[in-house]
ZADO-1210 file (C-alpha; in nm, 4 decimals, padded with zeros to 6 digits):
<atoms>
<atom x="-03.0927" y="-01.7830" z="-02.3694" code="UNK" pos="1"/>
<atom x="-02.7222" y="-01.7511" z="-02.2029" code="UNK" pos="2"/>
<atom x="-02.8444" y="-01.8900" z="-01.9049" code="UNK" pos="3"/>
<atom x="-02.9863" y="-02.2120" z="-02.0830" code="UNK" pos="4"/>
<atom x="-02.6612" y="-02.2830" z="-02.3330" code="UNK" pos="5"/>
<atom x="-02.4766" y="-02.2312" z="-01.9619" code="UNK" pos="6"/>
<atom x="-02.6555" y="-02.5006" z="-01.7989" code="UNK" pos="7"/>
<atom x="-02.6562" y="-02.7320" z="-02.1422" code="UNK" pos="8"/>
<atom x="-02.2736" y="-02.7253" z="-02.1220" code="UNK" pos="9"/>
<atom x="-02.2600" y="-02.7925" z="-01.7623" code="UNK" pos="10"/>
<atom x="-02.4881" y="-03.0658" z="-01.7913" code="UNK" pos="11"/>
<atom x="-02.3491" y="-03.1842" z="-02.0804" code="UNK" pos="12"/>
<atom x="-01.9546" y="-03.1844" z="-01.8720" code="UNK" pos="13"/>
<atom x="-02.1517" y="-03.3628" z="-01.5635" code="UNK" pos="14"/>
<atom x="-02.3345" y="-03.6374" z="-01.7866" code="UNK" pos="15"/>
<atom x="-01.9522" y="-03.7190" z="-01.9906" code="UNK" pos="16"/>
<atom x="-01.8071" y="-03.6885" z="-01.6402" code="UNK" pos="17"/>
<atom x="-02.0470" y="-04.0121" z="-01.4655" code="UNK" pos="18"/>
<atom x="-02.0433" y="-04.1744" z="-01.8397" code="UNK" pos="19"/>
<atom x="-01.6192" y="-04.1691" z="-01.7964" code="UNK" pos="20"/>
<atom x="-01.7114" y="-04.3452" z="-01.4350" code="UNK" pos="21"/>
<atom x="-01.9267" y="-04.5708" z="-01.5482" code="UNK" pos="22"/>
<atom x="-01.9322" y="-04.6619" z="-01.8671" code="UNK" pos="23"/>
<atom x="-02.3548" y="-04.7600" z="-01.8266" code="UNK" pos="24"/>
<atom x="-02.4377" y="-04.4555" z="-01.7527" code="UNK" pos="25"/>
<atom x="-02.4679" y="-04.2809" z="-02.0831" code="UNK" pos="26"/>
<atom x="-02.6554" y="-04.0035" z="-02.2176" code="UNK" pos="27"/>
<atom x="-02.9553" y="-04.1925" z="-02.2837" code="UNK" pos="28"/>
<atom x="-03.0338" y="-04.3220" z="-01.9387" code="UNK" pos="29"/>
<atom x="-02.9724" y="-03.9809" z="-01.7875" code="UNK" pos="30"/>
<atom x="-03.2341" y="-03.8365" z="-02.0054" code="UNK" pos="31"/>
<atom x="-03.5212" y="-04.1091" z="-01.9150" code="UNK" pos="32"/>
<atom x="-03.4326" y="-04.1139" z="-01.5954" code="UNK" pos="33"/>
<atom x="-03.5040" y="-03.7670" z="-01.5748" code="UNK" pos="34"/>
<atom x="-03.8445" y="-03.8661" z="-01.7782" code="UNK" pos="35"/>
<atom x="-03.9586" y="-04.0667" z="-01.5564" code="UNK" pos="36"/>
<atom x="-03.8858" y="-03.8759" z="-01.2535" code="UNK" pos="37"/>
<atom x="-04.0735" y="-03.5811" z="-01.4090" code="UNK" pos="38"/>
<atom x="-04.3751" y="-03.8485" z="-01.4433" code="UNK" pos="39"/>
<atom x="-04.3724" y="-03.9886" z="-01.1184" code="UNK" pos="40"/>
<atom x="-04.4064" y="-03.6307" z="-00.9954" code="UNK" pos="41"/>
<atom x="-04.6503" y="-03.5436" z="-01.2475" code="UNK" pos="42"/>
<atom x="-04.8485" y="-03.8498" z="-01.0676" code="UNK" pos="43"/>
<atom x="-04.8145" y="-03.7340" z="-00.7103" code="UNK" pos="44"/>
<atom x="-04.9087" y="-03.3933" z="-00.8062" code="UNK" pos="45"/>
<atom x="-05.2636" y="-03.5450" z="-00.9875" code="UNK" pos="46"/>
<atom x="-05.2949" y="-03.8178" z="-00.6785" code="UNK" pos="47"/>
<atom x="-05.2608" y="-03.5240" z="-00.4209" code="UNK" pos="48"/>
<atom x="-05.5432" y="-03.2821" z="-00.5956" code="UNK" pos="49"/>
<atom x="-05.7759" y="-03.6108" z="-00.6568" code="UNK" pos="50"/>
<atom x="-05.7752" y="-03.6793" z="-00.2657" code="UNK" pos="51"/>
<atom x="-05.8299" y="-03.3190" z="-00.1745" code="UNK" pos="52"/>
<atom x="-06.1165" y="-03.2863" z="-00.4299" code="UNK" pos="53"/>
<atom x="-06.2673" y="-03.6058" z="-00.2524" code="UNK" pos="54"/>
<atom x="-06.1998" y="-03.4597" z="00.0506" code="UNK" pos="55"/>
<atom x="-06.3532" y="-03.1100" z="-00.0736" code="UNK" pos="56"/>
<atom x="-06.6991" y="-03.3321" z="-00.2223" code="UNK" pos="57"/>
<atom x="-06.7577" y="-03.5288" z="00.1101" code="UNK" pos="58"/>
<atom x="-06.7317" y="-03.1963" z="00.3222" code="UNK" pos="59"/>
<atom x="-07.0386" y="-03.0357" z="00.0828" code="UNK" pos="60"/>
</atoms>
């Protein structure tokens, strides 16, 4: 739980650091960015096991 308020305060310092750079980059965008990053991996991850279950089907 110390561990996870640590890395909520530094992310929270980064995030007002880039908003103070750029004023478009605000706490919203970081967090879907982040969302859709997660999904786009989430994707790869399912398109990599469908192609080696094909792959797994044709060799039986």
């Amino acid at each position: 739980m110390v561990f996870a308020l640590q890395k909520y305060g530094f992310w929270r310092a980064k995030t007002t650091f880039l908003a103070y750079k750029n004023h478009l980059f605000d706490l919203q965008k970081v967090g879907f960015y982040i969302f859709v990053k997660y999904i786009s991996i989430f994707i790869d991850i399912n398109k990599e096991y469908e192609r080696t279950y094909n792959k797994f089907i044709k060799m039986v």
